[in-house]
C-alpha positions as CSV (number, residue, x, y, z in Angstrom):
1,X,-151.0,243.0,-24.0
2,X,-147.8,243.2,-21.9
3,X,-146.2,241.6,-19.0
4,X,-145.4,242.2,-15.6
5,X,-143.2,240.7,-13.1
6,X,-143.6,241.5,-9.4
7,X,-140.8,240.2,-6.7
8,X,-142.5,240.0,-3.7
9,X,-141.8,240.3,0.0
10,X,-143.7,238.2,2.9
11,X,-144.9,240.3,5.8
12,X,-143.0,241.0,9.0
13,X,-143.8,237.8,11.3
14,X,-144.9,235.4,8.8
15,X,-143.3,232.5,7.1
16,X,-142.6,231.7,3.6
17,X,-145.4,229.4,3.1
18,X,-148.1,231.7,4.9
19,X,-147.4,234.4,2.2
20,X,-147.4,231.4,-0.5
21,X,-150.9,230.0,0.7
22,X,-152.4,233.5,0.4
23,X,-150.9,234.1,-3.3
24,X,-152.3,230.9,-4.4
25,X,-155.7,231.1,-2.5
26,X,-156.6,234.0,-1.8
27,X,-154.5,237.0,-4.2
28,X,-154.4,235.1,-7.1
29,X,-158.0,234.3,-7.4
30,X,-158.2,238.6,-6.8
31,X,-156.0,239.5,-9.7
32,X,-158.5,237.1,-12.2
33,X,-161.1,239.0,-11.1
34,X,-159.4,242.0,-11.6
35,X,-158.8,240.9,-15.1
36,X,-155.6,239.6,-15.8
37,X,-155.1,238.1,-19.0
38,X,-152.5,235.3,-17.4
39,X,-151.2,235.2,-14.2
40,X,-148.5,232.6,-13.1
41,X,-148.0,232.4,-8.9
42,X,-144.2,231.5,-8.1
43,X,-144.0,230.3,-4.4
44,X,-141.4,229.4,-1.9
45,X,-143.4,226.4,-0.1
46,X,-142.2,222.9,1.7
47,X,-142.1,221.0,-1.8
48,X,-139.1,222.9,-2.6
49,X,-137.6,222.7,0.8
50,X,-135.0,220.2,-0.6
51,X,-133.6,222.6,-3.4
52,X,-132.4,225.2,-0.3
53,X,-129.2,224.7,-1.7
54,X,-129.2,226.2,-4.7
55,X,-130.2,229.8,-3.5
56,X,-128.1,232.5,-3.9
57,X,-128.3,235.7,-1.6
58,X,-127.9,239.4,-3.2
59,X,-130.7,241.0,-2.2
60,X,-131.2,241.3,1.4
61,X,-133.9,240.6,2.6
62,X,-134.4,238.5,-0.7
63,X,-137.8,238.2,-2.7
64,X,-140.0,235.8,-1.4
65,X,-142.2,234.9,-4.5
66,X,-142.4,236.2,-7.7
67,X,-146.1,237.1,-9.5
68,X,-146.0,237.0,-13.2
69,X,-149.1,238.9,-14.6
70,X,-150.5,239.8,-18.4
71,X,-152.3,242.7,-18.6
72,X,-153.6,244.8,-21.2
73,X,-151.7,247.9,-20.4
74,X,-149.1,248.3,-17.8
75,X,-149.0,251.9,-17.3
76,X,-149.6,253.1,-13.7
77,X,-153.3,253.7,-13.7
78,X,-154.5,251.0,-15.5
79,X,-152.1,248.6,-13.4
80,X,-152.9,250.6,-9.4
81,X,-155.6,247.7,-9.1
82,X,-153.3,244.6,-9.4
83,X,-150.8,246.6,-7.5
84,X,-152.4,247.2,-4.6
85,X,-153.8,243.6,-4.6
86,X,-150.7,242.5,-4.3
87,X,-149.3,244.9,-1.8
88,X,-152.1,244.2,0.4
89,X,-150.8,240.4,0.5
90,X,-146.9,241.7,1.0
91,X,-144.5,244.0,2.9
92,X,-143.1,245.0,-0.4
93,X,-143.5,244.4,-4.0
94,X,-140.9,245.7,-7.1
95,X,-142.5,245.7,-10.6
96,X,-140.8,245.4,-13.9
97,X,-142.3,245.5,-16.9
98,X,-140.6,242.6,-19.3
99,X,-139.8,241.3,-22.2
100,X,-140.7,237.9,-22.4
101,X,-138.9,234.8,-24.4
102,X,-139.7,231.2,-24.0
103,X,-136.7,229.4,-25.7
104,X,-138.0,225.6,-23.9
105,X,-141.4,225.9,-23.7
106,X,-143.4,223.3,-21.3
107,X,-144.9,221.0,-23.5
108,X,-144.4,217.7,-21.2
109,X,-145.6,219.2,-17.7
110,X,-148.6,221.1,-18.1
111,X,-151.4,220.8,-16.3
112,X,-154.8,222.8,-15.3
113,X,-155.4,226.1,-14.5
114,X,-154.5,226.5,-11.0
115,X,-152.6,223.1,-10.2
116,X,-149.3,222.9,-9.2
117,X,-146.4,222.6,-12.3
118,X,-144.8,219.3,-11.7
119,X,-140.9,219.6,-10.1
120,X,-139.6,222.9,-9.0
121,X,-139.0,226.4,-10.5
122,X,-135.7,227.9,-10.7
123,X,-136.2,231.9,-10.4
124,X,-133.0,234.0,-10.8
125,X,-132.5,237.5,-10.9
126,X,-129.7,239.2,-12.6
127,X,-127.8,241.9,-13.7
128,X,-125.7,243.2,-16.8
129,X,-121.8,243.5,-16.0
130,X,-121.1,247.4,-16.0
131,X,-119.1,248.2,-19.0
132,X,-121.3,246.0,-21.2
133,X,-123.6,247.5,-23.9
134,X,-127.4,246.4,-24.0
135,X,-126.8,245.3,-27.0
136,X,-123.9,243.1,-26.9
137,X,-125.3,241.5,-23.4
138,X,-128.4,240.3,-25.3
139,X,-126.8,239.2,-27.8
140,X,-124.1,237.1,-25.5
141,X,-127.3,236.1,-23.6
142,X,-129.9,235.1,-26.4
143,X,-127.4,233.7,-28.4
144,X,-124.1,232.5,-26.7
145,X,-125.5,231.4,-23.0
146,X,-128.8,230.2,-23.6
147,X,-127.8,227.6,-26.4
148,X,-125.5,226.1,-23.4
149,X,-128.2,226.6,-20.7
150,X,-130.4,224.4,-23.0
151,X,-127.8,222.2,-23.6
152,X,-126.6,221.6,-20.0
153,X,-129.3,221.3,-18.1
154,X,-132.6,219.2,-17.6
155,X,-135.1,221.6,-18.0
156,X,-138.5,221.3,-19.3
157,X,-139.4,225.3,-19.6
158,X,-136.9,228.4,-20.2
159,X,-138.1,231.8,-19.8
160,X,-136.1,234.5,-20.1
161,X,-137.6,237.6,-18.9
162,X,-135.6,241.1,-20.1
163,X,-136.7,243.8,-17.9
164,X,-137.3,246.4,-20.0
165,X,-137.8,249.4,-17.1
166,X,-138.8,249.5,-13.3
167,X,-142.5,250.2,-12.6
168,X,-142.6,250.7,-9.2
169,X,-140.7,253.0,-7.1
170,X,-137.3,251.8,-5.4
171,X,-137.4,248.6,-7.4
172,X,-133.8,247.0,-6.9
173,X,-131.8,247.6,-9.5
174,X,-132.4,244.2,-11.8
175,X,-132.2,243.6,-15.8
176,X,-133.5,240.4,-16.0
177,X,-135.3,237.6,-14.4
178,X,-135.0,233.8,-15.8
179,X,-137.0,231.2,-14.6
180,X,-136.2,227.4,-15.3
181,X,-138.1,224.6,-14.5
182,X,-136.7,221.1,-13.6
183,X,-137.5,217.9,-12.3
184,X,-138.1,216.9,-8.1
185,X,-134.8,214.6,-8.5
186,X,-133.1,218.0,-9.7
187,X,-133.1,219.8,-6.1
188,X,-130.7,217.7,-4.9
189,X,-128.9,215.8,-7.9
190,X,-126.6,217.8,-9.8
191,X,-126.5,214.7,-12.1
192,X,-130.2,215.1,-12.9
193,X,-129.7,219.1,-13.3
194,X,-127.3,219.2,-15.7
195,X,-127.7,215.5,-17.6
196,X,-131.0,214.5,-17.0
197,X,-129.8,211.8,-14.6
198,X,-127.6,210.4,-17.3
199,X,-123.8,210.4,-16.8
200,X,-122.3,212.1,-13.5
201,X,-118.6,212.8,-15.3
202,X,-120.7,215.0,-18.0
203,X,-123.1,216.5,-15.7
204,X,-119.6,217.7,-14.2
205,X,-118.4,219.2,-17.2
206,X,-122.3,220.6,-18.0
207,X,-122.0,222.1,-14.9
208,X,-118.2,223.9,-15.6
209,X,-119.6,225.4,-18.9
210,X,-123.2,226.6,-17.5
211,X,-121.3,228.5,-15.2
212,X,-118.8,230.0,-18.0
213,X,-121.7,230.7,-20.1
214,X,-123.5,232.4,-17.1
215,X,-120.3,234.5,-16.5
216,X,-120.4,236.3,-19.6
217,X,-123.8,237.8,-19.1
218,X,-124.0,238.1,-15.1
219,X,-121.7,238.4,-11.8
220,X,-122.9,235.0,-10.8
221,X,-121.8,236.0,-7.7
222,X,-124.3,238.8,-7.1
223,X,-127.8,237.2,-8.5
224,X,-130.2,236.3,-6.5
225,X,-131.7,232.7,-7.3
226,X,-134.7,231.3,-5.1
227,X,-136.0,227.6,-5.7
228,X,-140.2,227.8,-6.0
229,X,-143.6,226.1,-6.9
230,X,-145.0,227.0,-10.0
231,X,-148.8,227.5,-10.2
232,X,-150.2,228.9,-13.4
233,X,-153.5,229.9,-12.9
234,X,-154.6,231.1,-15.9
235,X,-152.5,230.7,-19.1
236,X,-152.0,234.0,-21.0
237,X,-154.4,234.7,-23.7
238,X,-155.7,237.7,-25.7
């Protein structure tokens, strides 16, 4: 089995949410058909409204939702189905085939197939800094940043998402995509996103060495980072 993660772009004309309803309603429900062996919907919709504020522009125009599908083979003819499911619903899609590691994994906030993941889902897109080896920036990553970003932060689920090459053509140029999900209270309190709503002075300093930690593996002034639902509609399974 292997996994794939689509960025996707809404339609000319049409909102955010329009593109979101028809993931969740109509494309998703397409893809099980099709036979995915997981699929997880991440939307931009009004719930996460509040968190506009921690989105980061690189990409422009930036991803409007990101698909994350488990399919038994990801090469081209096996996957054209899915794909052109999904760019049916879009302008645009990019596909990555990934390599996929759950260091917090949701144990608190799950819920039923298809139902909305309780708070809001940090999606962020990055890069490796030019001049750094593969294998050093995983390293730096899986063992220097992500201890911190576990540490510093109030969130229930970590994925970390290594792409491991493009699958689609003119994909932007990504290497990875993390996703981290956090409590409602955390779009708009840094004291809940980086202490859990315990003590503002620390979630100051949580906040100092998150973005240290990030440096070392990303310009975190060039990733792209969009605030989402999360819908899992069918959890992956052989």
């Amino acid at each position: 089995m292997e996994k794939v993660v689509y960025a996707v772009w809404r339609k000319a004309g049409e909102d955010r949410e329009s593109l979101a309803k028809r993931l969740v309603n109509e494309t998703g429900p397409r893809l099980l058909k099709l036979g995915a062996r997981g699929l997880q919907l991440n939307v931009i919709d009004p719930v996460v409204e509040p968190a506009k504020g921690l989105v980061r522009v690189a990409t422009k125009p930036q991803m409007d939702a990101v698909v994350h599908l488990w399919v038994d083979s990801a090469i081209a003819t096996f996957r054209k189905p899915f794909d052109e499911a999904l760019e049916s619903a879009s302008s645009r899609i990019a596909g990555y085939l990934v390599s996929e590691s759950n260091p917090v994994v949701n144990t608190t906030q799950r819920v039923a197939d298809g139902q909305r993941t309780p708070g809001f889902s940090q999606c962020v897109f990055i890069t490796r800094p030019s001049g750094m080896t593969a294998e050093s920036w995983i390293d730096v990553w899986h063992n220097v940043t992500t201890p911190v970003a576990i540490e510093c932060q109030g969130n229930f689920f970590y994925a970390a998402n290594v792409i491991v090459r493009p699958l689609t053509h003119a994909a932007p140029a990504y290497d990875a995509l993390v996703e981290e999900c956090l409590p409602d209270e955390a779009m708009t309190d840094p004291t809940v996103f980086f202490d859990r709503g315990r003590n503002p002075e620390k979630a100051v300093d949580n906040r100092r060495r998150m973005m240290e930690a990030a440096a070392l593996v990303t310009d975190v002034n060039q990733i792209d980072v969009i605030a989402t639902s999360q819908y899992i509609l069918r959890w992956p399974r052989l």
